[in-house]
C-alpha positions in Angstrom: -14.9 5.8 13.3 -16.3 7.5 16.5 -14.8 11.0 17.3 -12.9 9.5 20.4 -11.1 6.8 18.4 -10.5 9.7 15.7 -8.6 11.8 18.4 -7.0 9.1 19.2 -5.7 8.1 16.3 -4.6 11.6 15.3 -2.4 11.5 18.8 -0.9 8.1 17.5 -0.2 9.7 14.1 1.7 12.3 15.6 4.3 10.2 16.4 6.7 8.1 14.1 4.8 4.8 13.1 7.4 2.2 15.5 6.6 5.4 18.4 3.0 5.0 17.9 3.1 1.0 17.8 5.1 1.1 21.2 2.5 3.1 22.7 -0.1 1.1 21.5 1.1 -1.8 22.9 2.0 0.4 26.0 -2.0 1.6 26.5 -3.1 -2.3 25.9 -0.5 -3.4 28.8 -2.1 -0.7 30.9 -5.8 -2.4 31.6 -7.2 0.4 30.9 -10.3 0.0 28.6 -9.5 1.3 25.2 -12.7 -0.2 23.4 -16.2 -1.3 24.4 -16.0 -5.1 23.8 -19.3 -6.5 21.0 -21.8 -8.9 22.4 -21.2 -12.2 21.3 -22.9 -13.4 18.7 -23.1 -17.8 18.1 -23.4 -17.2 14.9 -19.7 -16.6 14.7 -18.4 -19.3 16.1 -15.9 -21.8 13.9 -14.5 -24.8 14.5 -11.3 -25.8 13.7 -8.4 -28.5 14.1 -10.2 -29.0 17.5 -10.3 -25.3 18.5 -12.9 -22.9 19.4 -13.1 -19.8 17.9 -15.2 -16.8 19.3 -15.4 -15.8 16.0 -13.2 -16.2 13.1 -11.5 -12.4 13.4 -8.4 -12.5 14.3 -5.1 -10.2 14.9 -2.6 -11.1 12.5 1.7 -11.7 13.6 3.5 -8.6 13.5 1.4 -6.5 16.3 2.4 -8.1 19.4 5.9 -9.4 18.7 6.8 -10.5 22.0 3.9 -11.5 23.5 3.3 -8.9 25.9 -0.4 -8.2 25.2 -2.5 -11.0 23.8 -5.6 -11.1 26.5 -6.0 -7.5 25.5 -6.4 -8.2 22.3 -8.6 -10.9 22.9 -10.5 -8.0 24.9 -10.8 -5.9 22.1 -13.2 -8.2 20.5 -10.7 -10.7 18.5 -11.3 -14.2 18.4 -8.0 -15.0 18.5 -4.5 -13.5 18.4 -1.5 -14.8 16.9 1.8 -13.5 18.6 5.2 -13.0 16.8 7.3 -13.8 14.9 9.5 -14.7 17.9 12.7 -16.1 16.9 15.1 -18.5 19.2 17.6 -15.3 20.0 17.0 -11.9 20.8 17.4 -9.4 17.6 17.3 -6.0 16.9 15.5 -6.3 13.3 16.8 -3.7 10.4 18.3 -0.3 11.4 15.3 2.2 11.6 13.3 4.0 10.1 11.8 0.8 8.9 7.9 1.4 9.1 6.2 3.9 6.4 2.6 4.8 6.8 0.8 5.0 3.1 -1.8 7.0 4.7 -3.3 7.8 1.3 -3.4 4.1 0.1 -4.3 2.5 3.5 -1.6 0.7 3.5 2.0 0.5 5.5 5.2 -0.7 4.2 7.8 -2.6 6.9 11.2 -3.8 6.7 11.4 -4.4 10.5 13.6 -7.9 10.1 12.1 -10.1 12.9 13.1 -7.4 15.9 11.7 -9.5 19.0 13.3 -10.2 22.1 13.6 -14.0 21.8 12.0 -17.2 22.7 12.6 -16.6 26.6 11.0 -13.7 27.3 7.9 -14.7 25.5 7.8 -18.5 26.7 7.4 -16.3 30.0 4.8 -14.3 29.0 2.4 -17.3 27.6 3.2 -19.7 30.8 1.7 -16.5 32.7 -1.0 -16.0 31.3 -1.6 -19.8 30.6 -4.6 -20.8 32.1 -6.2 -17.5 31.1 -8.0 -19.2 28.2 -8.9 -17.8 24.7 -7.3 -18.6 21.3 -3.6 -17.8 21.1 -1.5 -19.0 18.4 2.5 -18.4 18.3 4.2 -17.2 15.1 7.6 -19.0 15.0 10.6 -17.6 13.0 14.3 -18.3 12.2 17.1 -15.8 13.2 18.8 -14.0 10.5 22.8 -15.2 11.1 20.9 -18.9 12.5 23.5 -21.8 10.4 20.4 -23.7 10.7 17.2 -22.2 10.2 15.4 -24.9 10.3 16.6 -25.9 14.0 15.5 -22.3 14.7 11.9 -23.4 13.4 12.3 -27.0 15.6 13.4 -25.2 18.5 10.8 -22.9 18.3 8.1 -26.2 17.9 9.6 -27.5 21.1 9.3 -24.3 23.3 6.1 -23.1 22.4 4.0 -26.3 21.7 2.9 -26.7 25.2 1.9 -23.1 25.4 0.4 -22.2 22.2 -3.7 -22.8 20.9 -1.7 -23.2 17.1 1.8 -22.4 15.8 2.7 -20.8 12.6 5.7 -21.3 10.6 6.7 -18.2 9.2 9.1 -18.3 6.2 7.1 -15.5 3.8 8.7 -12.5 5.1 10.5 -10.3 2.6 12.9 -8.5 5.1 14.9 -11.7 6.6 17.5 -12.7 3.4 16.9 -15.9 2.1 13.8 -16.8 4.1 11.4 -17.0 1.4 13.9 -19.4 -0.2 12.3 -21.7 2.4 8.9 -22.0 0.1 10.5 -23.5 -2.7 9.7 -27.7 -3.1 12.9 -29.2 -1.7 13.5 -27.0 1.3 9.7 -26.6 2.5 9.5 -30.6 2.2 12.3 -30.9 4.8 11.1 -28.1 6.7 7.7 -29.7 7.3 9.2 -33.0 8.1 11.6 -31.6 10.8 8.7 -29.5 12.1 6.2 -32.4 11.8 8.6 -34.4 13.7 9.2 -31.9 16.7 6.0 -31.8 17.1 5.4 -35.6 17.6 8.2 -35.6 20.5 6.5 -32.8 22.4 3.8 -33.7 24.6 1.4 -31.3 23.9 0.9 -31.2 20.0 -0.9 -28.1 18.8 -2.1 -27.5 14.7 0.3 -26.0 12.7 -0.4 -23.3 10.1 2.4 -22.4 7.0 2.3 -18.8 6.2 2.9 -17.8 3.0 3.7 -14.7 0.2 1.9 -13.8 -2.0 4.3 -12.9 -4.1 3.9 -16.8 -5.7 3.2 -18.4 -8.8 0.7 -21.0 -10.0 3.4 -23.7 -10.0 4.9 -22.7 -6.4 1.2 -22.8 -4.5 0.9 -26.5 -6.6 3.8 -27.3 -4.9 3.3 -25.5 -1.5 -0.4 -27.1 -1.3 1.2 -30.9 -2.3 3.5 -30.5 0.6 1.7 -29.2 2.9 -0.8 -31.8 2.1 1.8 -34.8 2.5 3.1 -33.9 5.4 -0.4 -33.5 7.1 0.1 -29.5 7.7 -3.5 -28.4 9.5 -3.1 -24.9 7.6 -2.2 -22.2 5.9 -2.2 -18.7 6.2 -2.8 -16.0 2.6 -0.4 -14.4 2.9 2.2 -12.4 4.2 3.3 -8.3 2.7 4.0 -7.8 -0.5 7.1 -7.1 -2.5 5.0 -6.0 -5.8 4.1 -2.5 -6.0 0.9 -1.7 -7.4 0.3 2.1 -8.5 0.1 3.6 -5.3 -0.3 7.4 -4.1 1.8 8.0 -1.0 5.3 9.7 -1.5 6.4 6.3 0.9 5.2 4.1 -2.1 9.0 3.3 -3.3 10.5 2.4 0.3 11.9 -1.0 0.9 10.2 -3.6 2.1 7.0 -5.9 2.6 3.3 -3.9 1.5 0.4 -4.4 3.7 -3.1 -3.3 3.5 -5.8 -2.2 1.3 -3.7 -2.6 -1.9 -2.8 -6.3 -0.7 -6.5 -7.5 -0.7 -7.2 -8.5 -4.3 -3.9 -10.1 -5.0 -4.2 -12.3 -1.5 -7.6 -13.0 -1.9 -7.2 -14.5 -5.3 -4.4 -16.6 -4.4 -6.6 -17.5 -1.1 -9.1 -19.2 -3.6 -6.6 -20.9 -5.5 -5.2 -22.1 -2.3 -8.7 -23.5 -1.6 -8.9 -25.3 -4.8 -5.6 -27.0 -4.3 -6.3 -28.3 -1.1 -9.8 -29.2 -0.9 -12.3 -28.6 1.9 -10.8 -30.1 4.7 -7.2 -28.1 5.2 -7.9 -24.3 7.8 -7.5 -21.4 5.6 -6.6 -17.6 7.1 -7.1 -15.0 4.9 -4.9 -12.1 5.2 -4.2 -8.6 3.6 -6.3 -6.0 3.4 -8.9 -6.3 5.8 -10.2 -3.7 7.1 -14.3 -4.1 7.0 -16.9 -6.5 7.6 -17.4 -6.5 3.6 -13.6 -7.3 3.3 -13.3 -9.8 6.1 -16.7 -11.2 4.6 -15.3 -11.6 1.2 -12.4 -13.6 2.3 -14.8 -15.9 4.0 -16.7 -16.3 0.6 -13.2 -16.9 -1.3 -12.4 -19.9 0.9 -11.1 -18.7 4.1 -12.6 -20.2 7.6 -10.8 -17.3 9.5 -9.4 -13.7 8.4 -6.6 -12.0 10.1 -5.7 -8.1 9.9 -3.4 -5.7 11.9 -2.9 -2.4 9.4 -6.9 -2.3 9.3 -6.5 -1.6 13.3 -3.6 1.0 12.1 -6.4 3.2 10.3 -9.6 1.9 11.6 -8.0 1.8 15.9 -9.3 -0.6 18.9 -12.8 0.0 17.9 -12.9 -1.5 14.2 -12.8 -5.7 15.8 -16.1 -4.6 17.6 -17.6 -2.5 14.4 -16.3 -5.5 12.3 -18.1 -8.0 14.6 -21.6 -5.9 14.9 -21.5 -5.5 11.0 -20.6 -9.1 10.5 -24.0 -10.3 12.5 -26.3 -8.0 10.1 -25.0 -9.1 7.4 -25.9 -12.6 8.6 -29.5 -11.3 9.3 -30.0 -10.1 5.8 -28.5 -13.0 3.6 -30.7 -15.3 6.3 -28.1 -17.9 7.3 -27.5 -19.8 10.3 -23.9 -19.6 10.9 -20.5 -17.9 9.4 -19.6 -21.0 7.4 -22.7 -21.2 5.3 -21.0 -18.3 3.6 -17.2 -19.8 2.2 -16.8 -21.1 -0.5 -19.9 -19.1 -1.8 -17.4 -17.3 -4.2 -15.0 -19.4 -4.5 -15.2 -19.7 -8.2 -15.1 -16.3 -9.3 -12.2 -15.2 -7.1 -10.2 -17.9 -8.1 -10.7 -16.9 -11.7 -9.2 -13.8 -11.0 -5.1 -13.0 -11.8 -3.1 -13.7 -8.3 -0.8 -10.5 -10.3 -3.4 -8.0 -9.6 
């Protein structure tokens, strides 16, 4: 980390972690250059479900909730940005304070409860900044009092479809009662139909990507996988924050809520390569939790994954670590001697899915 984004991020942690996200977002919304953007490298490139990616680092849901910001990400360096989770009505999410830094562990716990602002004000947003280009995918989520969830999850298909490079179904986070629920057999099998079918009434039909915990078992990602599978899902992202609580070392270690981070990264990771195995070469994996390096964001890559997400890297690491990510990436390339990012997944497939998803 350079002594500028060091200050900065000394100034950020001065302030109460939702303070310091709003300003974040505040400084992006500015246009003022808050990171050197990497040189592009071809090497990086991947292709998937007909897109384009830059290169396959991407910011993860959760960061810009409401769409406000995702060209600046893109700036930073990202090869693509995934907005949300944007729900059909406005919400205010769980009373504060609902985001812990584990400054110690790397790591952040969140109870946050879907706070966005609705499917309006970000369907404005994207049709704004439509024909700006870039990979932009839409996270789409249910409202907590919805008597219909899945509608919420329809209604969400049909808004953003036309507007969106990919959607993502989001029913893995721990702080919306009941949403998780939504993984087991019978329920997700409905939910991808009615989703699958929204989607084949709306004119423009993007991929769609199931995120999921990874707070699973063997038998739920067997089931997860045959769905997802059946009802011709493109993808699906491993995985969303963490109920489990591994030994950690910040006095914010017992709060409420899902764990994200460094402590995250074997336990995802492992059930990344299982995930892999289950559905064969063909389905887009995105590996998520506890990326914050080019060894970590590599590794995912060798456990299956065609793209890697992060956002509480960028807490800890700030707008410089995509670029340093990138650079780092494209040496690493020059020493193992390949041609392209996807010579490298699936290279350790094996021994990460030999590994205990409980660890």
């Amino acid at each position: 980390m350079s002594a500028f984004d060091a200050i900065g991020r000394r100034l950020l942690f001065s302030f109460d972690p939702e303070r310091a996200h709003g300003l974040s977002i505040a400084a992006l919304r500015s246009g003022l250059p808050v990171a050197f953007r990497p040189a592009t490298d071809s090497r990086l490139t991947v292709s998937a479900c007909g897109l384009t990616f830059p290169n396959p680092l991407g910011m993860a849901a959760g960061y810009d909730k409401n769409a406000e910001v995702p060209d600046a990400l893109l700036a930073l360096g990202f090869g693509f940005a995934e907005v949300g989770t944007i729900t059909p009505l406005p919400q205010p999410g769980n009373p504060k304070p609902r985001i812990f830094r584990l400054t110690e562990d790397g790591a952040v716990i969140n109870r946050l409860g879907f706070n966005n602002e609705g499917h309006a004000a970000a369907e404005r947003r994207l049709s704004a900044r439509k024909r700006r280009g870039g990979v932009v995918g839409v996270n789409i989520g249910a409202n907590k009092d919805s008597a219909d969830r899945i509608a919420d999850y329809e209604a969400g298909v049909a808004r953003f479809a036309a507007l969106a490079s990919y959607l993502t179904v989001n029913i893995s986070s721990p702080n919306t009662p009941g949403l998780r629920t939504m993984q087991g057999r019978k329920q997700l099998a409905e939910l991808l139909s009615r989703v699958v079918a929204a989607r084949g009434e709306a004119a423009t039909q993007p991929p769609v990507f199931l995120k999921i915990a990874p707070d699973l078992a063997e038998a739920d990602l067997e089931d997860i996988a045959a769905e997802v599978t059946e009802k011709s899902i493109e993808g699906v992202i491993v995985a969303n924050t963490t109920i489990v609580r591994p030994p950690l070392k910040s006095a914010h270690g017992s709060e409420t809520g899902g764990l994200s981070g460094r402590p995250l990264f074997t336990r995802s990771t492992a059930m990344l390569a299982r995930m892999r195995k289950l559905l064969g070469p063909q389905r887009v994996l995105i590996g998520v939790g506890g990326v914050d390096s080019a060894e970590t964001a590599l590794e995912k890559i060798r456990a299956g994954a065609d793209l890697v997400q992060f956002y509480t890297g960028l807490i800890y690491g700030g707008p410089a670590l995509p670029g340093r990510i990138l650079s780092d990436m494209s040496r690493a390339l020059d020493r193992e001697g390949v041609a392209s990012i996807r010579a490298l997944r699936d290279s350790r497939l094996e021994a990460w899915a030999a590994k205990p998803i409980s660890a």
